[in-house]
N, C-alpha and C positions, 0 to 999 in steps of 0.2 A: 721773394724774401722781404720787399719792404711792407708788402700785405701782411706776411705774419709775425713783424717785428711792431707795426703798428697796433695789430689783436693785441701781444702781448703785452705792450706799451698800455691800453687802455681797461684791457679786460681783466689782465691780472691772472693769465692761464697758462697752465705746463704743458707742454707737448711732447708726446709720449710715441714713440713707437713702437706697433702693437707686437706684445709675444705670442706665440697661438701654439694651442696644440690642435694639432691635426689629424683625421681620422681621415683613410685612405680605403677604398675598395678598388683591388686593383683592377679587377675582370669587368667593372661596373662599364655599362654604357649607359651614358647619358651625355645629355647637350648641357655645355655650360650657359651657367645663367648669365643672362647678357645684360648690358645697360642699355641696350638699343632704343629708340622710340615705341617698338611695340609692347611695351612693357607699361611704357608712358602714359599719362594724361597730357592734353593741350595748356592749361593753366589751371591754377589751383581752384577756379571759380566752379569749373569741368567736376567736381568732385561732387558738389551737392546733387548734382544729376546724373552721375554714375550710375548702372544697375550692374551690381553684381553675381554672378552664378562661381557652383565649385562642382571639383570633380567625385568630388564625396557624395553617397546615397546618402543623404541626410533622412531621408525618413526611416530609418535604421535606428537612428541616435534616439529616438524619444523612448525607443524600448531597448536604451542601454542600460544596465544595470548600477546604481549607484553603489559607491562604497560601502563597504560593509565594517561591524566594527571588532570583524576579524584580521581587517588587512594593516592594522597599526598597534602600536602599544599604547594605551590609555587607562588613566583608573578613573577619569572622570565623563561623563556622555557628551561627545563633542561635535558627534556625526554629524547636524545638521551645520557647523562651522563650516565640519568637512567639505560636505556635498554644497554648500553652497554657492551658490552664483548668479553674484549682480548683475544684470543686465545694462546697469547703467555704468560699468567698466566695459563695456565693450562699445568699442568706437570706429568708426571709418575714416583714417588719415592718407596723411600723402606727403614725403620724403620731400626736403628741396629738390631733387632728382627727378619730381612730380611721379614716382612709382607709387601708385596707393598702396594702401595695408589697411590692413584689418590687427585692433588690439585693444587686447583684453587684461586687465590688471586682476589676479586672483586673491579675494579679499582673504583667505588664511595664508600659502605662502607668502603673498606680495608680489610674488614675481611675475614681469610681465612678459606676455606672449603677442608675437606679431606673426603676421601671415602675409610675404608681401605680392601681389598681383604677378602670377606667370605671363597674362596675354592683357592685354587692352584693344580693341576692335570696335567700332561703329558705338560709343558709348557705354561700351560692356567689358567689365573685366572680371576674369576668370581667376578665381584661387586654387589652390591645392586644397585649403581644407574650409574655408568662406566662416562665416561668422558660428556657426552652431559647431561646427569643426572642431575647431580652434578654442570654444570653452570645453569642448569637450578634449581636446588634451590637455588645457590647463588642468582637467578631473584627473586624465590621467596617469599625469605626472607626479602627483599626491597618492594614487593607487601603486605603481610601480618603481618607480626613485626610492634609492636608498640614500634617505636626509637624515640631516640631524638640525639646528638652529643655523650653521654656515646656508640654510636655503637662503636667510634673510638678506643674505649679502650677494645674491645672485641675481644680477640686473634685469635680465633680459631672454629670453628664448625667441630666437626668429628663426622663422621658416621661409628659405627663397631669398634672402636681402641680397642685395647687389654689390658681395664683397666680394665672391668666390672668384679667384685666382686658377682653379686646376680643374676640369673637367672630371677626374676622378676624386676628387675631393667630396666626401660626403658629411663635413660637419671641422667646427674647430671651436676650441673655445679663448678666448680668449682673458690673457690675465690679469691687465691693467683696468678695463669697466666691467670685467664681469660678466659678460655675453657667451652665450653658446649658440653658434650658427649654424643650422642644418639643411642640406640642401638636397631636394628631390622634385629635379625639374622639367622630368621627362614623362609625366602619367599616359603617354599614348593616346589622347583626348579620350579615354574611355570613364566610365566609374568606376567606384571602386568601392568597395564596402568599407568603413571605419575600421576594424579589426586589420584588415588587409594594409590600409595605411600608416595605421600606428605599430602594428607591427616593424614596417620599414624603419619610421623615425624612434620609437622610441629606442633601440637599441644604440642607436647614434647619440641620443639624449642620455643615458646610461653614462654610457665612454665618456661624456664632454664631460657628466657631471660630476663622474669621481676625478676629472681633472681637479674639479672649481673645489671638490671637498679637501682634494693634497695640498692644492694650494693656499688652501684655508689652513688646515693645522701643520703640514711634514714642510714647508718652502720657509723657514726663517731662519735669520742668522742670529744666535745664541752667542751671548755677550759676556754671559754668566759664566759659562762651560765651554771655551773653544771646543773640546774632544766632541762635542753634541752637533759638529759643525762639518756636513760632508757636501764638497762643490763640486758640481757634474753639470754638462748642460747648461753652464751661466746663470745657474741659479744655484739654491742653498738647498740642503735637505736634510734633514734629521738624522743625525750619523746612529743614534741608539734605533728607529723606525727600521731604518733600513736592514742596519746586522738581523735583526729578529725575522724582517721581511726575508731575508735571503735565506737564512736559517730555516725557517718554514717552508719554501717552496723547494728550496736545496740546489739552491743557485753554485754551487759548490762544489756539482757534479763532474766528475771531469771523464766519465764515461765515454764511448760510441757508441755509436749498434749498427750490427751490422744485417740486415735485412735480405733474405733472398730475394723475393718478390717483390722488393723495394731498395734496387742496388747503389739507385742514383739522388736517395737522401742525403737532407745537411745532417744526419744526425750519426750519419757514417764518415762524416768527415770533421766536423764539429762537437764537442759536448756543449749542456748546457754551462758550464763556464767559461766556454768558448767565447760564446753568444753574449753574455752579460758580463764578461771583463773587457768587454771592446771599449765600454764606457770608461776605461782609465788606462788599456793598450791599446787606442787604435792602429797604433802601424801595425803589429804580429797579427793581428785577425785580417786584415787586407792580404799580407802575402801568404795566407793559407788558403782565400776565400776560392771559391770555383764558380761560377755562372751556370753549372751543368747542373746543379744540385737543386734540388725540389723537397716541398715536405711533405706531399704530397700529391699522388698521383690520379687525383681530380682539380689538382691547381697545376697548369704546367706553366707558372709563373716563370720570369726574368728575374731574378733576383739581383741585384746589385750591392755592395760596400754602404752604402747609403742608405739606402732602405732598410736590408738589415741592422745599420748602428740605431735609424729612429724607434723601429719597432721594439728593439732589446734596450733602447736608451732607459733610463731611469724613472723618469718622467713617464714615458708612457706603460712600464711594467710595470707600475702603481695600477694605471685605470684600466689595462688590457687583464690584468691579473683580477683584479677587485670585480669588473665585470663576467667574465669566465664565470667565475664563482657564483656570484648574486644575482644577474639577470633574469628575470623570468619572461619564457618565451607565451606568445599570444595562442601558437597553436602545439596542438601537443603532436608529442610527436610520431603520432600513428597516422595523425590526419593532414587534409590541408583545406586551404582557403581557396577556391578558383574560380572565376567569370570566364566569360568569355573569351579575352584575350590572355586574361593575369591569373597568376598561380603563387600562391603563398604556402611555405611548409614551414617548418620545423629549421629548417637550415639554411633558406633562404629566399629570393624569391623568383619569379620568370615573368619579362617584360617583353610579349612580343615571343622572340625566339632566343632571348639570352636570358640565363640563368646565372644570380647573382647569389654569394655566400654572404651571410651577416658577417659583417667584422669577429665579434666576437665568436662565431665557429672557425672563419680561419685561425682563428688564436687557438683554437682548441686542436687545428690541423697540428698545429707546432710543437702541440704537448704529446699526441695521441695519433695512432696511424687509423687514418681514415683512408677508406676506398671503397670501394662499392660496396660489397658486401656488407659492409658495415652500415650502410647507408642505407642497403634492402633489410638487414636483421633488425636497423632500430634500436640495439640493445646497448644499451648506453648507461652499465653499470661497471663498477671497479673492477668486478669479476671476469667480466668481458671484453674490456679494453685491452691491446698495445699500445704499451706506449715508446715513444721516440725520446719522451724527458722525463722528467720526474717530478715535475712542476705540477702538480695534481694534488691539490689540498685532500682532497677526499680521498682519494687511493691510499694516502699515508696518514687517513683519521687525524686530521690537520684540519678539519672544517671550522670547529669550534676555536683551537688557538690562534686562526687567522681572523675569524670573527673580532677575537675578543684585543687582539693587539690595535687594528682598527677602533675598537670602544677606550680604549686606552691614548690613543692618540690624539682621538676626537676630545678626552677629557670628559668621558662620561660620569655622572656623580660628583664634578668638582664644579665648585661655587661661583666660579668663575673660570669657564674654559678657552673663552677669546676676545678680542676685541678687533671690530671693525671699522675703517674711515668709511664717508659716507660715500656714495655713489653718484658723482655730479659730474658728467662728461657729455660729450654730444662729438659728431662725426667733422673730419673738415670736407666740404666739398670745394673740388676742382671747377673753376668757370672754362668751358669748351665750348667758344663760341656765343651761341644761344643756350646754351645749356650746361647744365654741373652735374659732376659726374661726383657720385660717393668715392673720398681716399677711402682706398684700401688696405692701407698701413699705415694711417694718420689719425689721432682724437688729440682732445681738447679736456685735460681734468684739470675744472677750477682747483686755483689755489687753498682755497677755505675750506674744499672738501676733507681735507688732510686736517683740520683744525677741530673735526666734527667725529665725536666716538660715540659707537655703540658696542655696551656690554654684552656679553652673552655669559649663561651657564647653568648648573643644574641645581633644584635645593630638594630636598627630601619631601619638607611641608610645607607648601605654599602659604598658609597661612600664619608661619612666625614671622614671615618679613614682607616688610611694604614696597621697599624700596633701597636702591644705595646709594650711601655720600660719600663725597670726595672731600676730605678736610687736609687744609696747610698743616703749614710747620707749625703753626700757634694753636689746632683745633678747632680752626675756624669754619665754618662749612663754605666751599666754593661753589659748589654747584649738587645734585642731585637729580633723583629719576626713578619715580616706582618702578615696578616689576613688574611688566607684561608677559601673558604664559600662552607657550600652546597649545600645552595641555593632553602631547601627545610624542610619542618618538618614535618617527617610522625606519631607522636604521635599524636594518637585518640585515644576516647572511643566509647562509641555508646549509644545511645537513649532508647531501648529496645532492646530485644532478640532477638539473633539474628536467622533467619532462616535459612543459609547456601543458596550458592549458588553453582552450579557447574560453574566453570572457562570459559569455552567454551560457556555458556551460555548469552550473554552477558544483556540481561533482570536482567534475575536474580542477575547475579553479579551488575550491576548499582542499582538494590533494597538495593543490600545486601553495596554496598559504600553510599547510601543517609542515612542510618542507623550511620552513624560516626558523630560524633565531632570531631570540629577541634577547635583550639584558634579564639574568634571574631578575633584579631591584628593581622598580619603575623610580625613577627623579623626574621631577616638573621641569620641563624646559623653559627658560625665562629670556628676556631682553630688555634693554634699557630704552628710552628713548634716547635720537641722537645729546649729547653732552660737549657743550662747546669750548671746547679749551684752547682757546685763542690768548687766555693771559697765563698759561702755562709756560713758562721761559725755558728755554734749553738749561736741562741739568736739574730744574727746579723740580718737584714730586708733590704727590697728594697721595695720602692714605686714605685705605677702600674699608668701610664698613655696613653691614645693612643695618637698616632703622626700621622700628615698627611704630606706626603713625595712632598713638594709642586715643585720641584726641579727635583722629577722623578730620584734621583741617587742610591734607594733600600735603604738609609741608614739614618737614622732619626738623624736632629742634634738638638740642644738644642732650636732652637728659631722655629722645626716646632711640638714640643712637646706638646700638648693642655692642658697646665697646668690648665686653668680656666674651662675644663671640670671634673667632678667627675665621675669617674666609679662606677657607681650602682651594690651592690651584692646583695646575698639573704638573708634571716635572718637564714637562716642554715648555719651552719657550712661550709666552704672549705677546704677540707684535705687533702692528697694524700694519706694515709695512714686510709683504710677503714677497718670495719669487724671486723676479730676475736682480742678477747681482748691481742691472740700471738704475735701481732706484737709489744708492747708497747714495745721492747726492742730496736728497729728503732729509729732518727728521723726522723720529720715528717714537710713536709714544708703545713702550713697552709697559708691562706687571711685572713684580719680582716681588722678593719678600725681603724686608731689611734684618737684620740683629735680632730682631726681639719675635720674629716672624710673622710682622704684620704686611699684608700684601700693598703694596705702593704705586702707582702710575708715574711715570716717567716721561718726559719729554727728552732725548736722546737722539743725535747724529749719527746716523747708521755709519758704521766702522765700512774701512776698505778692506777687502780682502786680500790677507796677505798672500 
C-alpha cells in the first residue's frame, strides 16, 4: 500500500480495476497460460540474442492474398494504405515479467498487435504466430472486423499475454485501456497452416470487438434524457438501442417448444424472455432453472444460474448477437482445413482427439436445433432450420433493420459521432521474489489522459473542411485540429448466413463478400488529432465549428471559420467517459447542442446513479 500510495503521490496516476468481458468455450481443452520461468528470458540483455521460431507454416503466407477493393467501402483508391506494412513497426520486446513478444503497430488502423512467447528453451523462443504471422493478422483484422473510426481507440490486440485467469477462457476484452486478449496455448507442437489459425483467433477477435464497438457508442450515461438511461451489469446502456435491439431479435417471446427428439431442452422449460429478463428478475429465473436441461444435443453441457445470466446478460447479447450475424467464417462450409494432427471446419475445430465449437456457433445452438443431421446436411438456410428461439435476424427478414440500427447508433453520416480520451496506461507488476509477475486486475491510466480528446465522425466532402475549432464564450479560438481521413468504412452486416469461404479461394470468398451490407451513402470517415483541454474548467464549454484553411497556412482564423454551417450529431449521447458506473468519480467531457443548436463540448462531473 505504501508502494502505490508513493506511485500515486509522484506520478499523478488513477488506478483502475479492470472490467472485462469475457468469452468462454466451455468443451475447450487447453493448458492455461502460465507465468512460469519457461516462458521467461534470464535478463533483458538475453533478448538481443534470442532466436525465435513459430508454430505457423510461414511459407504459406507469401502467397496470401492481399486485400481486395471489394472487401470495404471506399470511393477513393486506398488499397495500397490498406495492404500495407511497415516493417519497421514490427519489433521484438520483453515484458518486466522478461516474457518476450513480438509487436507490430498497423500504420492504417493504428492498432497494435502483440504475440507473447508460449515456450523459451536453450535460447529459443517459440510463438503461436512469430513475426510474419502476426502482420499477417494485423492484415487480417482489416479484411474481417466489422469497424468503423471507434478502431482508433482500440489499444491493443495480444496473443498469449500472461493475464488469463481460467483455463477455458479464450479471450476478454477489456474496458478501461482498451485491450482485447486472446488466448490459444495449446498448438500441440505441430504446424499449422495460417487459415487454420486465424480461423481459431479471429472469431475470438470478432466477439471482443463488438464488445469495444458497444462500449464505444451503447455504455453512457445521458444527462440530457434520463429516459435514454438503462442500468444493467454496473454499467449504462442506451435505453432507445436496446428497446429496438430487443424488438428485432424478439426478446419478448415468451413461448416454449417442446421437442420430441429433444425432450431435455431449455427451450422446453424456458422462453426466450425467460433468458433475457434474468438481467432485471434474477431471483424468478433461478427458481425455475434445472441443471438437466441442454440446448443441444452435441453440447451435453452443465449449465448453471451463472453462466446462463453472463451469456443472456446484456452486455454480452450485444456482441454474441452482432457476431451470429456478421462473422465470416475461413472455411466454408462443405469443406475443411486438416494436417495431420488438426482439423478445422465450418463449426469448429479438433486438437488431438477433442473437438472444439466456435463460440459463436454454440450461440447459434441457442437459437437453432442443431444435431447431427444437421451437421451431415450442411443446410443452413431459413427454410431448413428449427428453431429453439426466434432470435434469428434472417429467418424474420430482420437483416437489414439490424444492420442499420447498428449504423445508427455507430452515428453514421453525422459530423461528429464521438469522442475519445487518449489511451496512456501500462500494467502494475507484482515483485515475487526475484521476480514480477503481471496484475491481472490492476493498470495505471495517467491522469492527463483524460485531459486529451479526440474527435471522430463523418462528412459527405472532404474537401469543404480543413479542420475543427473549439471557440470560448468571447469566439475566441482555443485550440484546433484538421481532419484526418481513412477514406474507407469497413462496417457491414450480411444478407443471410453466412457459408464460409476458404481465403485462397477466391470464388468462394467473392460469394462470401456479395453476402455483406454496406450503407446505400458512402461519408468520409474523419479524426482529429489528440486536443488538450486541460484549461477547460468543470461547467465551462467550447462551441464545435469546421474551418476551411483558404490561405493554405495549417492554421484557421476567425473569418475562414464556417459559422453558418451546423455541425450535425447523433441523438445518442457523446461522452468520453463510457461503461462501468466506476467511473462517475471522473469528469467527463460531453457534446450537446445548446438553444440556438450549436454543438458545444463540456467539461461535466459524471452524475451518480440514482
Amino acid at each position: 500500500m505504501k508502494h502505490w500510495k508513493k506511485i500515486k503521490k509522484h506520478l499523478k496516476t488513477l488506478f483502475i480495476s479492470l472490467n472485462l468481458n469475457l468469452i468462454f468455450f466451455p468443451l475447450l481443452t487447453s493448458c492455461i497460460i502460465n507465468q512460469e520461468s519457461n516462458r521467461k528470458i534470464q535478463n533483458f540483455d538475453q533478448l538481443t540474442k534470442l532466436e525465435t521460431k513459430t508454430y505457423l507454416e510461414v511459407n504459406q503466407i507469401s502467397s496470401w492474398p492481399l486485400i481486395s477493393n471489394k472487401e470495404f467501402l471506399a470511393k477513393d483508391e486506398i488499397l495500397d494504405r490498406v495492404n500495407y506494412q511497415n516493417e519497421d513497426n514490427l519489433m521484438l520486446k520483453v515484458d518486466e515479467d522478461l516474457i518476450p513478444f513480438w509487436e507490430y503497430k498497423d500504420p492504417y488502423t493504428q492498432v497494435v498487435f502483440r504475440d507473447y512467447a508460449l515456450n523459451v528453451k536453450n535460447n529459443q523462443a517459440t510463438f503461436l504466430l512469430g513475426r510474419e504471422g502476426l502482420m499477417l493478422l494485423a492484415r487480417e483484422f482489416k479484411r474481417k472486423i466489422s469497424f468503423s473510426s471507434e478502431v482508433l481507440n482500440l489499444s491493443l490486440v495480444a496473443i498469449n499475454d500472461a493475464v488469463q485467469s481460467n483455463s477455458n477462457q479464450n479471450g476478454f476484452y477489456s474496458e478501461q485501456n482498451h485491450v482485447i486478449n486472446v488466448f490459444f496455448s495449446n498448438p500441440q507442437k505441430t504446424l499449422w497452416k495460417p487459415d487454420q489459425i486465424l480461423a481459431i483467433l479471429m472469431s475470438t477477435i470478432f466477439h471482443e470487438y463488438t464488445h469495444h464497438l458497444a462500449n464505444s457508442y451503447i455504455s453512457s450515461q445521458n444527462w440530457t434524457q434520463s429516459s435514454f438511461n438503462l442500468v444493467a451489469q454496473n454499467r449504462y446502456f442506451d435505453h432507445n438501442f436496446w428497446n429496438q435491439f430487443s424488438q428485432i431479435l424478439r426478446y419478448n417471446d415468451s413461448k416454449t417448444l417442446k421437442l420430441k427428439e429433444f425432450q431435455n431442452n431449455f427451450a422446453s422449460q424456458f422462453s426466450l424472455k425467460d433468458l433475457v429478463d434474468q438481467n432485471f428478475q434474477p431471483a424468478s429465473f433461478e427458481l425455475k432453472f434445472s441443471s438437466k436441461k441442454h440446448f443441444s444435443p452435441l453440447i451435453n453441457s452443465t449449465y448453471t444460474p451463472e453462466f446462463l445470466k453472463y451469456i443472456y446478460s446484456i452486455d454480452e447479447l450485444i456482441a454474441r448477437e452482432y457476431t451470429k450475424y456478421a462473422y465470416e467464417q475461413y472455411v466454408n462450409i462443405h469443406d475443411e482445413l486438416s494436417n495431420s494432427q488438426n482439423k478445422i471446419n465450418f463449426f469448429g475445430y479438433k486438437v488431438n482427439k477433442n473437438f472444439n465449437y466456435y463460440t459463436h456457433i454454440q450461440d447459434w445452438f441457442r437459437t437453432i436445433y442443431f444435431d447431427q443431421n444437421f451437421l451431415n446436411e450442411k443446410a443452413w438456410t431459413s427454410t431448413k432450420v428449427q428453431h429453439l428461439y426466434p432470435n434469428d435476424v434472417f429467418a424474420s427478414n430482420k437483416a437489414l433493420n439490424f444492420y442499420n440500427l447498428f449504423l445508427q447508433v455507430i452515428g453514421y453520416g453525422k459530423e461528429i459521432n464521438q469522442i475519445y480520451s487518449e489511451n496512456k496506461w501500462h500494467y502494475l507488476y507484482d515483485d515475487h521474489g526475484q521476480t514480477k509477475l503481471k496484475n491481472k486486475e490492476q493498470i495505471y491510466i495517467e491522469d492527463d489522459a483524460f485531459q486529451k480528446l479526440r474527435i471522430t465522425g463523418f462528412v459527405q466532402n472532404k474537401e469543404e473542411y480543413s479542420g475543427i475549432v473549439l471557440l470560448n464564450k468571447n469566439n475566441q479560438i482555443v485550440t484546433f485540429s484538421k481532419l484526418n481521413y481513412l477514406n474507407s468504412f469497413n462496417f457491414f452486416g450480411h444478407k443471410t448466413y453466412d457459408q464460409g469461404a476458404t481465403i485462397t479461394n477466391l470464388k468462394e470468398r467473392q460469394i462470401q463478400i456479395e453476402n455483406r451490407i454496406y450503407p446505400q451513402k458512402f461519408y468520409y470517415s474523419y479524426y482529429t488529432d489528440f486536443l488538450n483541454l486541460a484549461n477547460l474548467t468543470q461547467n465551462d464549454y467550447y462551441k464545435l465549428y469546421f474551418y476551411k484553411d483558404k490561405n493554405n497556412d495549417q492554421i484557421p482564423a476567425l473569418n475562414e471559420i464556417l459559422f453558418e454551417h451546423t455541425i450535425s450529431i447523433p441523438e445518442r449521447f457523446i461522452s468520453s467517459l463510457k461503461g462501468p458506473l466506476s467511473q462517475n468519480k471522473w469528469n467527463n467531457y460531453v457534446i450537446a447542442k445548446n438553444q440556438d443548436g450549436i454543438p458545444f463540448l463540456q467539461n461535466i462531473k459524471r452524475k451518480e446513479n440514482n
